[in-house]
Every structure is written in structure tokens, then in C-alpha cells.
N, C-alpha and C positions, 0 to 999 in steps of 0.2 A: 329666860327673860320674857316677861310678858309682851305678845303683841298690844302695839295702841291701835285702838278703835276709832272711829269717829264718836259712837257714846260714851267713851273715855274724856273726847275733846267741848262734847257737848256739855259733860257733868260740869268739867274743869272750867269752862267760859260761860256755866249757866245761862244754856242758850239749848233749843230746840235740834235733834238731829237731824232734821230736815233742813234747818239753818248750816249745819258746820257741814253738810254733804251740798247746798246752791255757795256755797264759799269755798271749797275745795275743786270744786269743779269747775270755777273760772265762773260760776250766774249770778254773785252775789246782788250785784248791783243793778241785771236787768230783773232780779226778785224780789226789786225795791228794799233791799237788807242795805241799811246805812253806814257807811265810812266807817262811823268807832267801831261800829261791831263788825265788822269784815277784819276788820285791824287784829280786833280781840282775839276772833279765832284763828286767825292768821299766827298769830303769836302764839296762841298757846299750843298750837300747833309744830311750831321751831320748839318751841320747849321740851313738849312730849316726844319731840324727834319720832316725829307720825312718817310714817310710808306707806302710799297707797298702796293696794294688792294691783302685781300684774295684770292678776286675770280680770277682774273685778273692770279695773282701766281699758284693757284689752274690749271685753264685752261693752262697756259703755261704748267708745272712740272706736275701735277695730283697728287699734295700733296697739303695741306693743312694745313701743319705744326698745326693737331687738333688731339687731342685726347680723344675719348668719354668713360666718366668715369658714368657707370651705379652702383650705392649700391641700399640696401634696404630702407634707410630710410637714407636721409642726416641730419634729425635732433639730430637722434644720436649717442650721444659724440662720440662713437667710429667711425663711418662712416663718421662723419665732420672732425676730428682728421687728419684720414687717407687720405681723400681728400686733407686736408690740405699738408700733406707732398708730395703726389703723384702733386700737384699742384707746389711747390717749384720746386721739381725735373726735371718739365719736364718745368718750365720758365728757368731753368741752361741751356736746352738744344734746349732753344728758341720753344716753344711747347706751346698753350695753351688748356685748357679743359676744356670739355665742360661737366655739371654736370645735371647726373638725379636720380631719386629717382623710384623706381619700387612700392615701396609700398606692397611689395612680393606676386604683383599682376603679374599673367603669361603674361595674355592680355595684360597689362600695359607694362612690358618687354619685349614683341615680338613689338610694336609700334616705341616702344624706340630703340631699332636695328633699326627698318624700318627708322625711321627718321633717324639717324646718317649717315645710309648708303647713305641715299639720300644727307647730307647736306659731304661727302664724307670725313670723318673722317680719317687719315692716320692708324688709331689703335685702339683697344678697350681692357678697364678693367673692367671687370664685376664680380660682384657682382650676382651668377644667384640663380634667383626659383628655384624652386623647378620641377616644369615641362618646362625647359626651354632647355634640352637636343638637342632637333632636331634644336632649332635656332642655339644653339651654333654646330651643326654639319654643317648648313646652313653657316655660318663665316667659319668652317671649309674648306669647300667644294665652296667658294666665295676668296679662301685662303688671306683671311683678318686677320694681326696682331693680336691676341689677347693674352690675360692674367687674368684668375682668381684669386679671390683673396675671401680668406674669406672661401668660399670652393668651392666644387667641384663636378663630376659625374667622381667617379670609374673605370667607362669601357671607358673613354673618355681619348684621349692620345691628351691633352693638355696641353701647361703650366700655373702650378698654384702657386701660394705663400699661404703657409695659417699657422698658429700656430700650434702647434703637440699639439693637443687637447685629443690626450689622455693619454698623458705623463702629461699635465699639471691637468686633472681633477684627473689621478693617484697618483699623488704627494702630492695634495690637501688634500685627504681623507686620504692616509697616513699618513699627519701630524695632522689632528684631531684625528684620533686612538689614535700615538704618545701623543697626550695631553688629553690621557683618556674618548675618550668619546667613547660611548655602543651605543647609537642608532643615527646614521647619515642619515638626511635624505637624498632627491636629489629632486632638481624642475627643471624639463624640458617642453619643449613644444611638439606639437604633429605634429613637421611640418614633421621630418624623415631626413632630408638633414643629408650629413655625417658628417658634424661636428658637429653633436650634439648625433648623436649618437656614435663620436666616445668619447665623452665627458660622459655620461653615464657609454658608455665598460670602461672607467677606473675607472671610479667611484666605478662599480659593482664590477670590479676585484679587487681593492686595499680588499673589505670587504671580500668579497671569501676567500681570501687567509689568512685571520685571524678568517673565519668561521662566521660573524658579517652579513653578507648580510641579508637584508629581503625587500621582494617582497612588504610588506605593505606601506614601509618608499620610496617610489617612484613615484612622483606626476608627473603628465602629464597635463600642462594645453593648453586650447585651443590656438593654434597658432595665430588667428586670432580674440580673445578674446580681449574686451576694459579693461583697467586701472581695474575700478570699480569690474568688474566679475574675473580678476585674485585672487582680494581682499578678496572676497568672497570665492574664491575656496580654496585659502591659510588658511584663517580665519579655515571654515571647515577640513579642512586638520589635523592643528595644534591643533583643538577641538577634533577630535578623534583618534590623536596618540598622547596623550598627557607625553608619555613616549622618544619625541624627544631632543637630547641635542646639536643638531648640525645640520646645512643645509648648502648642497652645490648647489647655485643657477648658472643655469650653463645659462645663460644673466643677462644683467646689469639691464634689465628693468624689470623682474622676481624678483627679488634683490630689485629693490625702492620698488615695492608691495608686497613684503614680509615683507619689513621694517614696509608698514604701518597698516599689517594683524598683526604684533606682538604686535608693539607701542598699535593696539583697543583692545587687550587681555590682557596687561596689561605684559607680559612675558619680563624680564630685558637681554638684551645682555651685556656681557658675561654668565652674573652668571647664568642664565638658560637653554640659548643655545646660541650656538659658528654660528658666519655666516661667510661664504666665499663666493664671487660671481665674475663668471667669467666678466672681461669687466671693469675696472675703469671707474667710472666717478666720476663729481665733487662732486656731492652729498655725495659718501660714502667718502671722504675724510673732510666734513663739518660734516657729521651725527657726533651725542652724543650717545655711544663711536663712534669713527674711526671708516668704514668697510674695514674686512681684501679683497682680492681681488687677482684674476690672471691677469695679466696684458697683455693683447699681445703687442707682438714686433712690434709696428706700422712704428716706424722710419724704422726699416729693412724691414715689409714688402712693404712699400711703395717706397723704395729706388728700394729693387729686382725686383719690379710690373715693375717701367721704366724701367731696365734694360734688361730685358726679354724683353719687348716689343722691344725695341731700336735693338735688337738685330733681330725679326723678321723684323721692318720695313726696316733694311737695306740691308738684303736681306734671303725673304719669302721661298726662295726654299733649301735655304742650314743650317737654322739654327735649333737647336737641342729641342728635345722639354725636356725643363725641371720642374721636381716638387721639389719644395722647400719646406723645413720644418723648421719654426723657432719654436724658443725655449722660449715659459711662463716666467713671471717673477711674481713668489709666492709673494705677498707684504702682510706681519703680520702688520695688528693695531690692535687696541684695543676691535676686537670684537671676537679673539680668546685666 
């Protein structure tokens, strides 16, 4: 299919192409070009279903109307979900984006900046490592649009969106208590970033506070650990505290492999032990029973991601920096 040109549009509206390039570029009328004929080209322009060139736009404006959406892992549920919405929102506001995957490789995230920067992205939402602090002060100090999501670094006065992950893991274990159970476990990873350990701190305090805690029922598995080896780790886990009646898996993919560490030990959910796992996916909604689950607020926070951002790219020097906290959504099935 042939690209349309602007001397495509000038032939078509028998008008000058310096005319239909001060009418496409928003100068019609301070180029003293009158109403009918702004109209004309305007129109014949919807017709030809004309699309200006990125780059063309880029070098005039030094926008790009692009936004670089870095996560961890776009395969999953939660991080395609999210993209998904953060995708909607910013075609509403005529934006599109550009999507990577870090693989919650640091190297792989510092390349992924570098490239964006080069292909001159108007914004970024990032999803960061774990050692990825100094790029993100590099964005800072580049004063480049940005917005975290998911989490975060502490001493870093950025804005971020992410779930109040300690209100939700605290709530969690409060309702297992509530529905009798004595020894609750917790499966975590060994990556350190703050939302999981802010996912933890509630964990640990919900049992504190009813004297229940125990240092043994606390599983740490390797961050960077394949499918198989969590399985295994879990499997063992579950073989020598075999006094557990409850696990609160705080990732979704921690949560599949645990499902299938219990399914080879033979251990029936509910009637043995009660599961909850941070992160919906489709899986626990198909597993026999139901899994129960925390669901984060994707729709809001990928709503508040654009906004945030929208509001630095319009102007970098005056806007506020803010940290957002949405609120978990506890969902009961049938594995509590």
C-alpha cells in the first residue's frame, strides 16, 4: 500500500505543499490560510487516512508521542494485564508504547534505558531491579518523565504507583488466624526489593500480634530459581514442617509451584491446608478447588501510571512528585 504524502494531499486539495505542511502542523491560521482551506485540507487528509512520520514529527516537536514501558517479565499474567491497561490508556491520549521485558536482569535494564533513550521516548514506566537505582537517578538527573510501578527504592523521591503490600499480606494472615489455623506458613523469594518485603513485614506482624509467629514456617526461595527447583524446595519445605495448615505465597508463580509441590505429596486443599497467593492468574481461578488470592488494583494502577506521567511530560519542571498506594483486593475461593 502506498504511503500518503503531503504532496499526495496538496495534489488532491489543489493547494501548495507548504500549505497542507502550515495546516498539518497546527499554523494554518497564524499563516493567514483561511477557514475553507484549512477545512479542505483537513478533510482530504481523513480521506487519504494520511499519517504523519514519527520521525519527521519527532525532529520537528522532539516528541515522539512514545512511551517506554519496561516490567519484569511480560509473560506474566500480572505484567501483560498491566500493560494491557497502561496500553489503552495512553492510545486514549493518542501515545503508543513501546514494551520490554528485563527479565530482572540489571544489565538487561540498564541497555533497555539506553535504547529508549536513543529511540527518544517522551516518558518511561518502569518496572526496576533490583540494582537498577543509579539508572533510575540517571532518568532523574536526564530529567526524563518517569513513573514506577510495582515498586520501588526508599530514599528515591520518585513517582510511583504500587499496591500497599503490607496491608494486603496483613489482612491475608489475619483471615487465616480468623478461620483457625495454628501454623501459617509464608513463601518468599530472596530478591530483597521492597515490596516483598514489605509483604513479609505483614505477614510476620499479623502472627506477632497473636503470638503465632515462627521463624521455622518461613521459606526463602531462590529468586532466580527455574520452575523445577522451586518444586523441589517447596516439596522439602512441606516434608519437614509437616505441622503446616496454611501458606501465604506472596507471587503468583511461587503459588503455581506450590500447587504442584502439594498435588506430588498428595496433601488435599482445603482440608489440610488453606492457600492464599499474592497476584491472580488464570490458573488459580481453573485449579480444583479455586485459589483463594490478593488481587492488585491493575485497572487503577495503570490508569494512575499515565497520569503521573502525563502530568510530568507536560511540564518536567513544575510537577509534584507523587507516591500512590492502592488498596488489594482479598478474593475467598475455595482453597480457604
Amino acid at each position: 500500500m502506498k504511503k500518503i504524502t503531503i504532496k499526495d494531499i496538496a495534489t488532491e486539495a489543489q493547494v501548495s505543499i507548504s500549505t497542507v505542511s502550515f495546516v498539518i502542523n497546527g499554523k494554518g491560521e497564524k499563516m493567514g490560510i483561511s477557514a475553507a482551506v484549512i477545512k479542505k485540507v483537513q478533510d482530504v487528509a481523513e480521506k487519504l487516512n494520511y499519517r504523519p512520520s514519527m520521525i519527521a514529527t519527532s525532529l520537528r516537536t522532539g516528541k515522539t508521542r512514545s512511551i517506554g514501558l519496561i516490567v519484569e517479565d511480560i509473560s506474566n499474567q500480572f505484567f501483560s494485564d498491566l500493560a494491557r491497561i497502561i496500553e489503552e490508556e495512553a492510545r486514549n491520549i493518542d501515545y503508543r508504547v513501546f514494551y520490554c521485558s528485563t527479565g530482572d536482569d540489571d544489565e538487561r535494564s540498564e541497555e533497555l534505558i539506553h535504547s529508549l533513550l536513543q529511540a527518544n521516548v517522551d516518558g518511561f514506566i518502569i518496572t526496576p531491579t533490583q540494582n537498577l537505582e543509579k539508572k533510575i537517578d540517571l532518568l532523574l538527573k536526564l530529567k526524563k518523565p518517569m513513573v514506577l510501578i510495582d515498586r520501588y527504592f526508599p530514599d528515591q523521591n520518585v513517582s510511583h504507583v504500587v499496591m500497599d503490600n503490607y496491608e494486603a499480606a496483613n489482612s491475608a494472615t489475619k483471615f487465616l488466624i480468623k478461620k483457625d489455623r495454628k501454623n501459617i506458613a509464608v513463601v518468599n523469594n530472596t530478591s530483597e526489593m521492597i515490596q516483598m518485603k514489605l509483604r513479609e513485614d505483614g505477614y510476620r506482624d499479623a502472627l506477632k500480634e497473636e503470638g503465632m509467629y515462627k521463624e521455622e514456617l518461613v521459606l526463602h526461595l531462590d529468586y532466580h530459581s527455574n520452575e523445577q527447583t522451586r518444586i523441589d524446595g517447596l516439596v522439602s519445605f512441606f516434608k519437614k514442617n509437616k505441622e503446616i495448615d496454611a501458606v501465604l505465597f506472596l507471587t503468583n508463580y511461587m503459588g503455581l509451584s506450590g500447587l504442584q509441590a502439594l498435588r506430588g505429596l498428595g496433601i488435599n486443599i482445603p482440608e489440610d491446608i488453606s492457600i492464599i497467593s499474592f497476584d491472580d492468574h488464570d490458573s488459580f481461578k481453573l485449579h480444583s478447588p479455586t485459589i483463594s488470592v490478593i488481587a492488585q488494583p491493575i485497572v487503577d494502577i495503570g490508569i494512575k501510571a499515565i497520569e503521573l506521567l502525563m502530568s510530568q511530560m507536560t511540564n518536567i519542571e513544575t510537577f509534584k512528585v507523587e507516591k500512590s498506594l492502592k488498596k488489594g483486593d482479598l478474593i475467598i475461593r475455595e482453597s480457604v
